[in-house]
Every structure is written in C-alpha cells, then in structure tokens.
N, C-alpha and C positions, 0 to 999 in steps of 0.2 A: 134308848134302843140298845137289847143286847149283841151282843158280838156274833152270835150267829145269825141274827137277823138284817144285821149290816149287810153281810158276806153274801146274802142271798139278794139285798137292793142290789147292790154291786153287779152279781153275777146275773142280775136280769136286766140291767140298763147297758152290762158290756153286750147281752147277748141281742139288744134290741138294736144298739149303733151298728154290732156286725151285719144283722139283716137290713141293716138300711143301705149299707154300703155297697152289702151284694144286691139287694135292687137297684139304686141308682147305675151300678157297674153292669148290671144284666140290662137295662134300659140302653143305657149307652151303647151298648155291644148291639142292641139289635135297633138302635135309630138310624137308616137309612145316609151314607154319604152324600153330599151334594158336590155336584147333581144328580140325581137318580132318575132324568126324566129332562121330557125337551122345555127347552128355551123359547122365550119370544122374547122381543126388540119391538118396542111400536114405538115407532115413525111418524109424528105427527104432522107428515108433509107429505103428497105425492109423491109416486119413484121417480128416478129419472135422477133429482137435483142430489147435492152433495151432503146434506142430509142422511139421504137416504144411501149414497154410494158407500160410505162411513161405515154406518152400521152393516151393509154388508161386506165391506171387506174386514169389519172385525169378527163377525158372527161364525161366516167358516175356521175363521183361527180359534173360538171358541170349542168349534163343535170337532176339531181336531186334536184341542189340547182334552176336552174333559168326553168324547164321546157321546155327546148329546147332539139331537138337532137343535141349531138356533133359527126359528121361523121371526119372519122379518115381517111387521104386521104395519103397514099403511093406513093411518086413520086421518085423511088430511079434511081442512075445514076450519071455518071460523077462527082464524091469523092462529092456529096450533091448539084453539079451545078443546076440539073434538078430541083429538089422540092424549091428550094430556089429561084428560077427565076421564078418560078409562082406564089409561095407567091410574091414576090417583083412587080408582074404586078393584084397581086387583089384587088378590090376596100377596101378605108381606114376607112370602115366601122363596124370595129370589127367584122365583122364574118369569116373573115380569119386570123388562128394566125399560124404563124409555128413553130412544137419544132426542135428547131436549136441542134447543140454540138457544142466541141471546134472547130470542123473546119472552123465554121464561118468565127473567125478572121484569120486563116492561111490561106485560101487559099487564101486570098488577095496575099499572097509571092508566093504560089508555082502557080499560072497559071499566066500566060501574059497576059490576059482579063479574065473578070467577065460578065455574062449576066444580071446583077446586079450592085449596085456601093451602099457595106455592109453599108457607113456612109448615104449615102442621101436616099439608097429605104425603110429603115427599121429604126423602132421604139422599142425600146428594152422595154419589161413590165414587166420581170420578171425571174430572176436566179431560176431554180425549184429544180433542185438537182446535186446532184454532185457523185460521186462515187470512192474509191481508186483502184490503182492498185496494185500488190504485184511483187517484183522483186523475182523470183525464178531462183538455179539451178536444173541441172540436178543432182542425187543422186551422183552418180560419180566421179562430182569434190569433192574432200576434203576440201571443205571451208564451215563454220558454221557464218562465221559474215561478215557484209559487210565491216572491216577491212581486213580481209581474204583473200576475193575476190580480193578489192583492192592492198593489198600488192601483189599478185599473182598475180593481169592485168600485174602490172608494172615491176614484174621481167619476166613476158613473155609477151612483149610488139603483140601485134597480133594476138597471136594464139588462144584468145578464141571468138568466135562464138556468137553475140549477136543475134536471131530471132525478127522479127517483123510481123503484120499484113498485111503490102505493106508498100511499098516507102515513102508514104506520112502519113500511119497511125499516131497516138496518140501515140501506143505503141513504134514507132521506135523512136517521138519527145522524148519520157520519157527516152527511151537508151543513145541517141545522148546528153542530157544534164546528164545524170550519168557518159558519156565519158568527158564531158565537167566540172565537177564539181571537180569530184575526178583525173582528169588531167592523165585519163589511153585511151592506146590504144586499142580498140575491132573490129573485123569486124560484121559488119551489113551485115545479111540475112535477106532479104525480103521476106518473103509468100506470096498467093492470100490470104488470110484469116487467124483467128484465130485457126481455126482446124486445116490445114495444118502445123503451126507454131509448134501446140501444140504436134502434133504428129513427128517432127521432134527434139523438146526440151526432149520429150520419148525416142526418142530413141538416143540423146548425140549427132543428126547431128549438133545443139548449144548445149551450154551449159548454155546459161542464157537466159532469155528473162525478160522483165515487160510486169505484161501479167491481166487479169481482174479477179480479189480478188476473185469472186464466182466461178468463172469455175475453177481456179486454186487448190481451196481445196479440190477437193478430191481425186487428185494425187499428194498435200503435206501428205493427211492423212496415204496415202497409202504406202509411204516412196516412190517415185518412184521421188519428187521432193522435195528440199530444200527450204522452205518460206527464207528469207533471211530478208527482210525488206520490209513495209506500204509506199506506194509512198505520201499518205494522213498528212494535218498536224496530226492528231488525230490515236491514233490506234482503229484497225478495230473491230467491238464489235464479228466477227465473228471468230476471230483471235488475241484471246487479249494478248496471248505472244509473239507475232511479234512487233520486235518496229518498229517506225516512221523512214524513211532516216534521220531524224536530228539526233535523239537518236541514232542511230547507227551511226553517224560519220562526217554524212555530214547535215551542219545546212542550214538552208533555202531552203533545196532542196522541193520539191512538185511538183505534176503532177499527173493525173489523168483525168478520162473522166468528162463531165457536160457537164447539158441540160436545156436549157430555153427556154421561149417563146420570140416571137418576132412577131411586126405587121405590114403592109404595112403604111409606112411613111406619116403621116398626117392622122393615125387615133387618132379623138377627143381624148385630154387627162385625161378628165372625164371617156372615155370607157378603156382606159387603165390601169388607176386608180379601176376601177370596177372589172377588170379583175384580177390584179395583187390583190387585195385584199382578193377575192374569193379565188383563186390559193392560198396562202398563208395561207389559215383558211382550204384549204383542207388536206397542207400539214399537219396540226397540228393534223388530227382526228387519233385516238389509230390504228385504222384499215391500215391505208392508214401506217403509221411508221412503226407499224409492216412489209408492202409489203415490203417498201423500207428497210428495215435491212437485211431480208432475201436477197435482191441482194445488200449487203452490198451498199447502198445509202444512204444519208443524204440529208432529204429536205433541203431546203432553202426558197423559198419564197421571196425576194430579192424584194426591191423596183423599179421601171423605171432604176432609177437615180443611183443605187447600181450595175445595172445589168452594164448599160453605163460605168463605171468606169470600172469595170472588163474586160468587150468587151474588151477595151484600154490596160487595163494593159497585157490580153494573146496576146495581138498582139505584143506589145513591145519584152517583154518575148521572144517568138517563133519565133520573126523575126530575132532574133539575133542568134538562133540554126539553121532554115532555112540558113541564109547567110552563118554563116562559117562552115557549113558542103554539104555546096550545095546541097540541099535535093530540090527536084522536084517532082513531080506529076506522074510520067512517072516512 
C-alpha cells in the first residue's frame, strides 16, 4: 500500500470514529432523564396494613425529591401471588418497583408453581425496613421469662396453644422456629388474620402467640398480656424493658417481618442504583424515622447487592422450618 493511500484509510476511519462519537453523544443528549414520567409502587397486599403504609410514606418523598407522581397500586391475593406476578411481567424500565416482604423468598416452598420464577423475573434494589415482633402470653399462664415458658413447654409437652395469623403466616414461621430452637412441643392454631388471633390470645383459646410489637402494646399495657421477649436482634425503643430472644435464652434466634423494593429483571442498573440511593437518603430524614419508631420499624436502606444476599439467606433459613414442620399454603 502506497503512502498516499494510507493517508486516506486513515483519514476515512479517523472520520468515521468522529461520527460515531457525535451520534452516541447526540443520543445521549437527547435520551430522556429519569424519571421523566409517574411512578408506581404495587403493593401486593391490601391497604390499610404496614406494607402498604411503607410505601406510601416513601412514595411522596419520591415524588418530592424527583417531581414525578408515585401511584401506589394494591394488587392483594393469593398469600402476594397476585401483585407479585404483575410486577414480574412489567416493563424493566424503573417505573415499576414493588414493595415485597418476607414472603417473597418462602413461598418459593409453600406453593408447587409460582406465576413468576423469584431469581430470574426480579432485581432486588433495596432492603427498606424491617420491623420486630414480640412473643407474648396470655396473662394467665404463670410465666414471666422465656426460661419459664420453656421449662413449662417441656414439662407439659402439648398442651399449650401457639396462635398464628394462617398457615403460612410470618407469625406461625416465628412460632415453628421458637418450637424448633428451644426443642419444646406446642400446637399451632391458625387464624384468618391477626385480629382473629389476637382476640382468641384474649381470651386464653392460646396462650402464646408472636405477634406485631405495635398492635401488641396496648394489651401488654393493660396487663391483659405478657411481653415475654423482642423477636428483633436489637430491643424495641418502644418496649425497652423487653429483652431480645437471645438475652433471654435463646442466642441467634431472630424473626420478624421486612420490606423491600424489588424491579422487574433487567431494569438498567444505573436506575436501580438511582433508586436505591434516593430510598436510603429518604430513610435517613428525622420525619420519615420518627414514622417508622412509632410502628416500631427500623429503616435500612440496603444496597442491590445487600438486599440479594439476605433474599438468599431468608430462604435458606425458612426452607428448613417449611420442610420439617410441613407447613403449606393451605
């Protein structure tokens, strides 16, 4: 190849990398900020409960900090099937996130098929908060410590009465590993609900339940129920002479409800990064800590990659109380 023929590959591969550059750079310049456009949040649970109260006290801090609305979309049914299988089919565009709980990872155990598949449809962006529960009794039984209790399962192997929320609740997994920790016998009664539960714990039809730290105190105030012990590693600021399951007796135990976001699988990891960032600087404002104390929560904030790890570890965890007590959905 002679020399001026060089000069001219040259000057036509310099000229072709510049036009590429000023496209990509023209591209860039006219792709849309996020977010350019409203938000939703789907709630794969009725309003009312803390679920649901969550995501809307994060969504207006959203729709504050970036000028977008965030609509708060209720999809409840089938123990969170329903709202969770339409996040998992909406586009991976960051404007669909959904606040998940621990059921997430469990019901991979308790159903036979998923309208979803938890590792390949979803992107985890962020652990938001978590909340303890409190193992109470009834006033009635004569036990004051979770050694108490215990000594007492096991000289009467059956006969006490543990309440739950349903079959497949949070609160029955918290029992079913209290049976499994301290290595006593209890029967598990199931409720439709935590009201149902809590007015059968009233009245002695159980005698124990773990049950949710704020609804629970003001029938320990009232002497009508025994706090016993913080299902949390930390005690409750709301309850700060209740110790932790560890301090009372049994170390490493922990259980309790949490709630995170989560995005349809293969949204950009710059917007989930965006997200999770925001989310975590909202946790931190005085206002927003304050809510969460009052229903005894503790933000988190939790990176992608922190939230993933946890995903992992309540599955482990739960799958092993799932199999050997045969817990099911039903």
């Amino acid at each position: 190849m002679n020399l001026s023929l060089l000069i001219t590959v040259f000057r036509r591969r310099a000229l072709l990398g510049a036009l590429a550059l000023c496209t990509l750079g023209a591209a860039q310049a006219q792709a849309p900020a996020y977010p350019n456009k409203a938000l939703r949040i789907i709630v794969a649970v009725a309003p009312g409960g803390p679920t649901d109260e969550l995501a809307r006290l994060i969504g207006p801090k959203l729709t504050e900090s970036w000028g977008q609305p965030v609509t708060i979309d209720n999809r409840p049914g089938a123990g969170q099937l329903i709202g969770t299988g339409v996040a998992a089919k909406a586009p991976a565009d960051g404007y669909t996130l959904l606040m998940t709980t621990n059921v997430f990872p469990v019901n991979t155990f308790l159903f036979p098929s998923l309208p979803y598949d938890p590792k390949k449809d979803f992107a985890p962006v962020s652990l938001v908060a978590a909340s303890s529960l409190t193992l109470v009794v009834n006033a009635a039984l004569k036990v004051s410590t979770l050694k108490e209790l215990i000594d007492y399962a096991k000289a009467n192997p059956g006969k006490l009465n543990f309440g739950s929320s349903g079959p497949s609740s949070s609160l029955r997994f918290a029992g079913e590993l209290l049976k499994s920790s301290a290595g006593i016998d209890m029967t598990h009664v199931p409720f439709s609900g935590a009201a149902p539960m809590t007015t059968a714990l009233l009245g002695n039809v159980v005698q124990l339940a773990i049950v949710d730290s704020k609804a629970s105190k003001v029938h320990v105030d009232s002497g009508r129920l025994r706090a016993i012990a913080v299902t949390s590693e930390k005690r409750s600021p709301n309850m700060p002479d209740v110790p932790t399951m560890s301090e009372a007796g049994l170390p490493g135990y922990a259980a309790g409800s949490w709630f995170g976001l989560l995005a349809p699988a293969g949204t950009p990891p710059a917007i989930i990064n965006k997200i999770q960032t925001e989310v975590a600087r909202i946790l931190k404002l005085p206002e927003i800590q304050q809510n969460l104390k009052l229903h005894d929560e503790v933000g988190i904030g939790s990176t992608p990659a922190e939230f993933a790890a946890y995903i992992d570890a309540e599955a482990i965890k739960w799958s092993k109380i799932i199999k050997d007590y045969n817990i099911t959905a039903n």
